[in-house]
C-alpha positions as CSV (number, residue, x, y, z in Angstrom):
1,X,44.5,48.9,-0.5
2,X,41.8,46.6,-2.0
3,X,39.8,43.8,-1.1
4,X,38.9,41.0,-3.5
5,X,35.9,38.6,-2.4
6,X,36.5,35.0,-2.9
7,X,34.2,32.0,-2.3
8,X,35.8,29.8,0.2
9,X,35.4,26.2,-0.7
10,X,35.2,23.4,1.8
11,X,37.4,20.5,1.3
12,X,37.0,17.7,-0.3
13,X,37.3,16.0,3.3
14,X,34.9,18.1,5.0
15,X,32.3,17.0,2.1
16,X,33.0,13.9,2.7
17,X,32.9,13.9,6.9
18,X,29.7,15.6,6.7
19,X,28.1,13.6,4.8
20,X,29.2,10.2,6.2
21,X,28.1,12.0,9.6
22,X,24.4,13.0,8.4
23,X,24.1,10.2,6.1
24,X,24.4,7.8,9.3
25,X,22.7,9.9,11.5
26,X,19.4,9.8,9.0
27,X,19.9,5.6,9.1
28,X,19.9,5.9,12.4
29,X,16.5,7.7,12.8
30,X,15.0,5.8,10.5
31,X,15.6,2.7,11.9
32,X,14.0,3.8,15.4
33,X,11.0,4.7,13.2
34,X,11.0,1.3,11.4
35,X,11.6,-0.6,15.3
36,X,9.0,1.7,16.5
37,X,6.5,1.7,14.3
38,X,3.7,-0.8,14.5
39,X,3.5,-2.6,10.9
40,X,0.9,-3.2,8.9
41,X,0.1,-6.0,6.7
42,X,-1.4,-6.4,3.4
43,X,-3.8,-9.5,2.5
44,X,-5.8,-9.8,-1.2
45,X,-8.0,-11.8,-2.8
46,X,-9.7,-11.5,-6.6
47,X,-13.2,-12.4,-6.7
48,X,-13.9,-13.4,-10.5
49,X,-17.5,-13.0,-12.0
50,X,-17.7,-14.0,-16.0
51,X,-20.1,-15.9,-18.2
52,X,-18.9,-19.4,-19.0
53,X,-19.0,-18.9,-22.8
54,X,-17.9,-16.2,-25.0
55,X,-21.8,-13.4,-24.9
56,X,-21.6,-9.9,-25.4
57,X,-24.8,-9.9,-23.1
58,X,-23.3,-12.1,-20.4
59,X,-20.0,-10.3,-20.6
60,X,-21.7,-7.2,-19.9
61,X,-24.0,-7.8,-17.1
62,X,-21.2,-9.6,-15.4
63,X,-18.7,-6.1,-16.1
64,X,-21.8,-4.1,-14.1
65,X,-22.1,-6.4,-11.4
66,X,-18.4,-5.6,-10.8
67,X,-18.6,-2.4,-10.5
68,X,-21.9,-2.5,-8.7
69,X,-20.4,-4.7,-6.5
70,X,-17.0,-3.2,-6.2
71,X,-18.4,0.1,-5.0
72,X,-20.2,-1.5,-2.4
73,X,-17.8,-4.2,-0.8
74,X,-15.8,-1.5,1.4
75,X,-19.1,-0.1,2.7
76,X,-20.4,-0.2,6.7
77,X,-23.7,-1.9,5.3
78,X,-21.6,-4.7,3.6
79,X,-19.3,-5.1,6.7
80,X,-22.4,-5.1,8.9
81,X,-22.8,-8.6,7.3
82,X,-19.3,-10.5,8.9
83,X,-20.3,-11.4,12.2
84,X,-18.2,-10.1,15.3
85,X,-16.2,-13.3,15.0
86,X,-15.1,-12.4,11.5
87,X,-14.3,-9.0,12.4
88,X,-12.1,-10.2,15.0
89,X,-12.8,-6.6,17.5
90,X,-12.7,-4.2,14.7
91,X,-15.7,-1.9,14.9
92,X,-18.1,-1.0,11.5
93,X,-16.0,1.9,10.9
94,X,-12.9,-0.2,11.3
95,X,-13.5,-2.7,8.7
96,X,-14.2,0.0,5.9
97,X,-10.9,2.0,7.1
98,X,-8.9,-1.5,7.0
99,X,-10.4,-2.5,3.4
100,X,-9.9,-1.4,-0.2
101,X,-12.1,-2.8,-3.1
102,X,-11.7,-2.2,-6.9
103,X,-13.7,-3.3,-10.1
104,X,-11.7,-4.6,-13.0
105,X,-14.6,-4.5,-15.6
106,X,-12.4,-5.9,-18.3
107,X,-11.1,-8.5,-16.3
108,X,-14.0,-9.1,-14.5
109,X,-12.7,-9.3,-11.2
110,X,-13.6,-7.6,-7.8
111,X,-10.0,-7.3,-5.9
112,X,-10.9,-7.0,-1.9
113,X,-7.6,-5.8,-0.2
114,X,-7.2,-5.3,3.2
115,X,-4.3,-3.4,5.5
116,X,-4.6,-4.0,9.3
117,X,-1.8,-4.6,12.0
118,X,-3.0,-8.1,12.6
119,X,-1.7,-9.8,9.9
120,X,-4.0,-13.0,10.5
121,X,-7.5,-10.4,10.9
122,X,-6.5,-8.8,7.1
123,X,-6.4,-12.2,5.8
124,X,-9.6,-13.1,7.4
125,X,-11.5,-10.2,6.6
126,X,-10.4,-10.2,3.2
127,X,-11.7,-14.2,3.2
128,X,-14.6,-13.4,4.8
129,X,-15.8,-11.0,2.4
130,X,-15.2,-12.3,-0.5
131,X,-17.2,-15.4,0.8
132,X,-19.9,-13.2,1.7
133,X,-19.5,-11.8,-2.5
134,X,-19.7,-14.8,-3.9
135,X,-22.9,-16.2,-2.0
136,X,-24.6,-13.1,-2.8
137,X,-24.1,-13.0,-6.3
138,X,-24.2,-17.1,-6.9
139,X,-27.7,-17.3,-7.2
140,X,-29.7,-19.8,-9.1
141,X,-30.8,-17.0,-12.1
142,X,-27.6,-16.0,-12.8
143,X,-25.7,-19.2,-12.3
144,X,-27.8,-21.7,-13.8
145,X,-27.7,-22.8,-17.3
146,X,-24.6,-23.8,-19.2
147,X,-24.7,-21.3,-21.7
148,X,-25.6,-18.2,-20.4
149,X,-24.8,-18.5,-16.7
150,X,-22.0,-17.5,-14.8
151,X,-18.9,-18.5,-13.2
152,X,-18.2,-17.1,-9.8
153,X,-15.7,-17.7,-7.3
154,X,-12.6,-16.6,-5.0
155,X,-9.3,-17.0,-7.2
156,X,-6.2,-17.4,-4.6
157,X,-8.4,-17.0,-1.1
158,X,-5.8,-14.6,0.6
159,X,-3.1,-16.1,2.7
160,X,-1.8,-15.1,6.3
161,X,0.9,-12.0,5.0
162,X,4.6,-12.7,6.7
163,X,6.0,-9.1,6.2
164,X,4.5,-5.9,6.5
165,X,4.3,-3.2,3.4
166,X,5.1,0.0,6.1
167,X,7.3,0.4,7.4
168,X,10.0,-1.4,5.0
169,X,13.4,-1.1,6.0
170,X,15.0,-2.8,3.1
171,X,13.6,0.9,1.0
172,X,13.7,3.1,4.2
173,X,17.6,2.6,5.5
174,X,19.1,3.0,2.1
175,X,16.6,6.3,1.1
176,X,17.7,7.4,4.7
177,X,21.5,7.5,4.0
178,X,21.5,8.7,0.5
179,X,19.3,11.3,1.0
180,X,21.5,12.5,4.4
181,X,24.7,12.1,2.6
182,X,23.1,14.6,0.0
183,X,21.6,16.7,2.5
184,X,25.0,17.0,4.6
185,X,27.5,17.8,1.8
186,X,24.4,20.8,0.7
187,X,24.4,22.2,4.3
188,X,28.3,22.3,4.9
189,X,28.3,23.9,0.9
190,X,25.3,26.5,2.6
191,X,27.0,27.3,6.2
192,X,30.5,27.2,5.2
193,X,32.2,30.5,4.8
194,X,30.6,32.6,2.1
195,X,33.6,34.5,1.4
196,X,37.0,35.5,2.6
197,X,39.2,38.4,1.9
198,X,42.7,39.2,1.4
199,X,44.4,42.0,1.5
200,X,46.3,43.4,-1.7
C-alpha cells in the first residue's frame, strides 16, 4: 500500500467566487473610508521674482532671493505676519502644518501650496501669503530702474479648490477591487487543501 501526495487545486470557480467576494468587500471598505474621511483641499499660487532684462547679476540675486525666500515662507515667524482674519482660526502652528513652499531658482518662482479641509481658508492663505511676498520683496531698490530692476508678482492668485486630492475615490475604489480580487484568489490558492491522498 502507498500513498502518493498530490496538490489539490481549487477550481477555476472557486478562484473566481473568491475573488469577486474580496474584491467587493475591499470596494466596499474603501468607500466608508472615502464617505468618512474628512477631505482636504489643495490651493497654489507661483510667486515670480526675475530681472526685467536678460543680467547675469540680476538673474542671480533674484535665484537667491528665491531660495532665501522660499525657506522662509512656511515658517511661524512668516505666518505671524497674516492677521487672525487671514488665518481664518488656524493657530501659528497650524498655518506652517497647512502650507508647503518651494524655490524654483531656475525658474525663478516661489510656489506657496497649501492643504487644509476648508477649501476657501487654503486658497486664502495661500493668497494671503503670497501678497505678503510680494510687498516684502517690491521694494523701491530692487524694483526701480528699467534695466536692472525687477519684476515681481503673483502669477494665477490661487482659486477656491472644488475637489479634494485625499481621499480620491475615482483612484481608491478601483485600487480597492483589484487589489482584493488579487488578494482573494492568493488566499483561497494559500488555505485551500495542501494535498490529498489516495490510496494505491
Amino acid at each position: 500500500m502507498s500513498t502518493v501526495n498530490r496538490r489539490a487545486e481549487p477550481s477555476l470557480r472557486l478562484y473566481l467566487f473568491g475573488s469577486l467576494l474580496s474584491a467587493t468587500l475591499a470596494v466596499v471598505v474603501a468607500l466608508i473610508v472615502v464617505l468618512a474621511a474628512t477631505p482636504i483641499y489643495r490651493a497654489q499660487t507661483n510667486v515670480s521674482i526675475r530681472p526685467r532684462v536678460a543680467d547675469l547679476g540680476a538673474a542671480e540675486a533674484a535665484a537667491r532671493l528665491v531660495n532665501n525666500y522660499a525657506a522662509w515662507v512656511d515658517s511661524e515667524a512668516y505666518a505671524a505676519r497674516l492677521t487672525s482674519e487671514q488665518r481664518a482660526g488656524l493657530s501659528l502652528a497650524g498655518v506652517v502644518r497647512n502650507v508647503r513652499t518651494n524655490g524654483d531658482s531656475e525658474r525663478l518662482l516661489v510656489t506657496i501650496q497649501a492643504e487644509d479641509s476648508d477649501a476657501t481658508r487654503a486658497a486664502g492663505t495661500v493668497n494671503a501669503l503670497a501678497a505678503l511676498l510680494v510687498t516684502e520683496i517690491a521694494t523701491p531698490e530692487r524694483t526701480s530702474g528699467s534695466h536692472r530692476g525687477l519684476e515681481i508678482g503673483a502669477i494665477d492668485p490661487a482659486h477656491i479648490p472644488t475637489s479634494p486630492v485625499w481621499p480620491h475615490a475615482i483612484v481608491a475604489l478601483p485600487m480597492a477591487g483589484a487589489l482584493g480580487g488579487i488578494l482573494g484568489a492568493a488566499s483561497i490558492w494559500i488555505i485551500s487543501p495542501l494535498s490529498r491522498t489516495s490510496r494505491a
